[in-house]
C-alpha positions, 0 to 999 in steps of 0.5 A, a space after each residue: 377545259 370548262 364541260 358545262 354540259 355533255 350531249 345526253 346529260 341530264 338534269 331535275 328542275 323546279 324540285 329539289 336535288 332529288 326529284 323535279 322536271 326532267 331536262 335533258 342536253 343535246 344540240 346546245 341546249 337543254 330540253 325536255 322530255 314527254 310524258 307519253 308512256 312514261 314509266 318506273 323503268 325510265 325514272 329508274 334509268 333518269 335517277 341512276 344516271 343522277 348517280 342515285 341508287 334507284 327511283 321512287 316514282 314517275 311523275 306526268 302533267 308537268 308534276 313540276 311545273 312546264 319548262 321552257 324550249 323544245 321538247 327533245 325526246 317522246 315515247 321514252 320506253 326504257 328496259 330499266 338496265 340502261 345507263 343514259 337515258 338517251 340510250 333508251 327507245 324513243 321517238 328521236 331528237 325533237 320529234 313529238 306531239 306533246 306541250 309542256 303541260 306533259 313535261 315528264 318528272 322524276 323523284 329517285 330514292 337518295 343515299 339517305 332512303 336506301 336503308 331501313 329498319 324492318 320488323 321492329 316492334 317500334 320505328 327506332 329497331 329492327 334488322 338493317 335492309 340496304 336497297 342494292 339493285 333495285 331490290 331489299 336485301 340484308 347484311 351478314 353478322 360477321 364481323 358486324 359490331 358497335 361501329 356499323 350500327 353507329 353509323 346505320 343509326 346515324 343515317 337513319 338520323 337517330 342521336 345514338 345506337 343502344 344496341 346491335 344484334 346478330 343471328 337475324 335476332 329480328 326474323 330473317 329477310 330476303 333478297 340479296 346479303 352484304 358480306 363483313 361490313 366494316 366502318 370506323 364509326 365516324 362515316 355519315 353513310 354506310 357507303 363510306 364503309 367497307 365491305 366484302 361483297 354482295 350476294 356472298 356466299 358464305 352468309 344465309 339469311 339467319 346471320 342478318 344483323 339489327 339495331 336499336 337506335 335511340 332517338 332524340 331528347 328534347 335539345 337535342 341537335 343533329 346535322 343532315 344531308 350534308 357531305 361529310 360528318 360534320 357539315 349539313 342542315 342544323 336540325 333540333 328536336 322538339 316536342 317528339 319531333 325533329 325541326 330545323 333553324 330559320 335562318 332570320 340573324 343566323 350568326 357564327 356566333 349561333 353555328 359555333 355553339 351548334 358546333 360546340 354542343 356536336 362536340 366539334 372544335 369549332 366552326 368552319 363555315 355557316 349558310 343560310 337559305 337551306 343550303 343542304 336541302 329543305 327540312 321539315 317539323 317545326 322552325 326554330 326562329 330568331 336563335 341569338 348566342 353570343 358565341 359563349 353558350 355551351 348548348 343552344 339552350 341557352 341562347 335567345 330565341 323567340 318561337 317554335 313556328 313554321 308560319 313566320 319562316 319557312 324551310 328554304 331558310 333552314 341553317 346550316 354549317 360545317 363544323 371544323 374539327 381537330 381529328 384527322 380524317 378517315 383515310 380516302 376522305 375528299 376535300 375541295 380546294 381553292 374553288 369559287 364555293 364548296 361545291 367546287 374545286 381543286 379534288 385533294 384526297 386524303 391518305 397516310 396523315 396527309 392531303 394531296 392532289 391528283 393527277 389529270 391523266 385520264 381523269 374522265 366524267 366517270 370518275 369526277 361523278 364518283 368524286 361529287 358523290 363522295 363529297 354528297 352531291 347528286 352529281 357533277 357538273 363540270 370537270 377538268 385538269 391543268 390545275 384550273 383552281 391552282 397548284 395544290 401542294 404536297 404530294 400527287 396522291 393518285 394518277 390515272 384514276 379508272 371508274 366506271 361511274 358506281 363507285 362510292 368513293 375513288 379508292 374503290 376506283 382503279 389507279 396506278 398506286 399511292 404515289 405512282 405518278 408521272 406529273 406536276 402540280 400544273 396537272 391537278 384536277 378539279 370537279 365542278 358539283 351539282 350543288 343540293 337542292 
């Protein structure tokens, strides 16, 4: 069965994948909502129902443009706690005084803003604060060690780590703690690592942890906002600065040298028109290889602007790679695009599917959110994209929506199932941007 859209659900439009107009689903179609006492706490409650971590501002005056259709909720007024913005206090379905020049909007805080560097004498250090809960908090020195640092600088979108420190080495913080992070190294986020807890109690604030990133040096590439490690917005630095690839002739020729210069085996897949969102800083255009080149560098290229292309042709790709995946990690099989498919998840050496039972909209949300969507789309079972192959990896998968990744979810146990390959699920994600 095709959810295209549930009673309540929300959607951004007219912005990017984290911010724009607030749209929201009832009675068959989608509507929008007033601006009257429009407030931080129902921005909060829009973004983390987008399966955001919080919300940066509260946009009026149809910041984003006016919409179309009926305006569906006024005089919004939210705690900050609920889960559905519908569950908020409101006037009721269609009732309102208001035009489409009020038409609320939203800008949430994505997974990439909720870590920072405080307390450095320079942007590249400082101790490591995580947003948890509406709120700055720290993580604890134990067991903290080169990996987690890799993998904090990485997000912060620095080339390298030069070096970590324990023992609140720049000035303790405040807020709540992350007890024992754990990462291999090779996550593209922290919240693909493990960790203990939350407010634990066995660490102070004179245990919090810090690095020093190392920035770019001129050639230097990167790949952003994408899903995975090895996929996302091609990125170059120049000039002090980081900028993108337009897309104007962008070959896989192009991406595999990209790919080759990450280090990667090859090239899996290559996009044009900003795929993974839109960049920002300089525009790299007219990029020609030959597919033989080590380093873009060498390659043809015809000028650093921004005037001639502009960021909705940033390129982008995904690079493939000979070394086995983490552990837990997700793939989508067989689908119409990459957001799309039969839901595979890695484990012991090997890919599986699985199972339909009880697989609900909580648990295809933590899914897209793994793979580095904002959201989901639809959902479903039956094997809507196929049979996979191999084994049924997990049945009756239990979340509650706030997981990072499924295994952090309840379920029957690796291999504890009572199904066939005619029950594989499959998600639907919003696509970026």
């Amino acid at each position: 069965m095709v959810i295209l859209a549930t009673v309540g659900q929300v959607r951004l439009r007219d912005g990017g994948n984290y911010y724009g107009r607030v749209e929201i689903y009832y009675d068959g179609q989608w509507g929008t909502v007033c601006d009257d006492s429009w407030e931080l706490q129902d921005a909060y409650v829009v973004c983390r129902q987008l399966g955001f971590p919080s919300a940066i501002a509260a946009r009026s005056s149809a910041y984003y443009g006016e919409g179309t259709g009926p305006i569906l909720l006024d005089g919004v007024g939210c705690v900050g706690d609920e889960t559905r913005l519908e569950y908020c206090s409101n006037e009721g379905w269609y009732i309102d005084n208001c035009g489409h020049w009020e038409d609320a909007g939203v800008e949430c805080l994505t997974e990439y803003d909720n870590v920072r560097l405080a307390d450095g004498s320079v942007p590249t250090e400082g101790r490591v604060e995580i947003f948890y809960n509406n709120e700055w908090g720290t993580i604890c020195d134990d067991h903290w060690q080169r990996e987690d640092a890799e993998v904090i600088c990485r997000q912060l979108g620095y080339s390298d780590v030069d070096e970590f420190y324990d023992q609140s080495y720049f000035g303790e913080g405040y807020g709540p703690i992350m007890g024992q992070m754990n990462c291999d190294g090779d996550e593209a986020h922290w919240q693909q690592c493990s960790y203990s807890t939350w407010n634990t109690p066995y660490c102070a604030h004179y245990e919090d942890v810090g690095v020093r990133c190392l920035s770019g040096i001129e050639g230097d590439v990167r790949l952003r906002n994408g899903y995975s490690i090895n996929s996302g917005r091609v990125e170059v630095y120049h000039l002090g600065e980081w900028g993108t690839i337009c897309d104007d002739y962008w070959s896989y020729e192009d991406a595999a040298v990209i790919c080759r210069q990450l280090g990667y085996s090859g090239v899996d897949t290559y996009y044009n028109g900003a795929r993974f969102g839109q960049g920002s800083g300089p525009i790299l255009r007219y990029i020609r290889c030959d597919g033989t080149e080590w380093y873009w560098q060498g390659c043809n290229f015809y000028i650093w602007a921004t005037s001639s292309c502009s960021h909705s042709q940033d390129a982008a790709l995904t690079c493939s790679t000979l070394e086995s995946p983490i552990d837990g990690s997700l793939r989508l099989v067989d689908g119409v695009s990459i957001y799309s498919g039969r839901i595979e998840i890695y484990h012991y050496g090997e890919w599986g599917t699985i199972c339909d039972d009880d697989w609900e909209e909580d648990d295809a949300q933590v899914a897209c959110r793994q793979l580095g969507y904002p959201t989901v789309d639809s959902y479903g079972g039956s094997a809507n994209y196929g049979e996979g192959s191999g084994p049924i990896m997990l049945d009756h998968v239990r979340c509650d929506g706030s997981e990072y990744m499924l295994t952090q979810c309840g379920h029957n146990g690796w291999y504890q199932h009572d199904c066939e390959h005619g029950e594989d699920a499959w998600v639907n994600c919003q696509i970026p941007g």
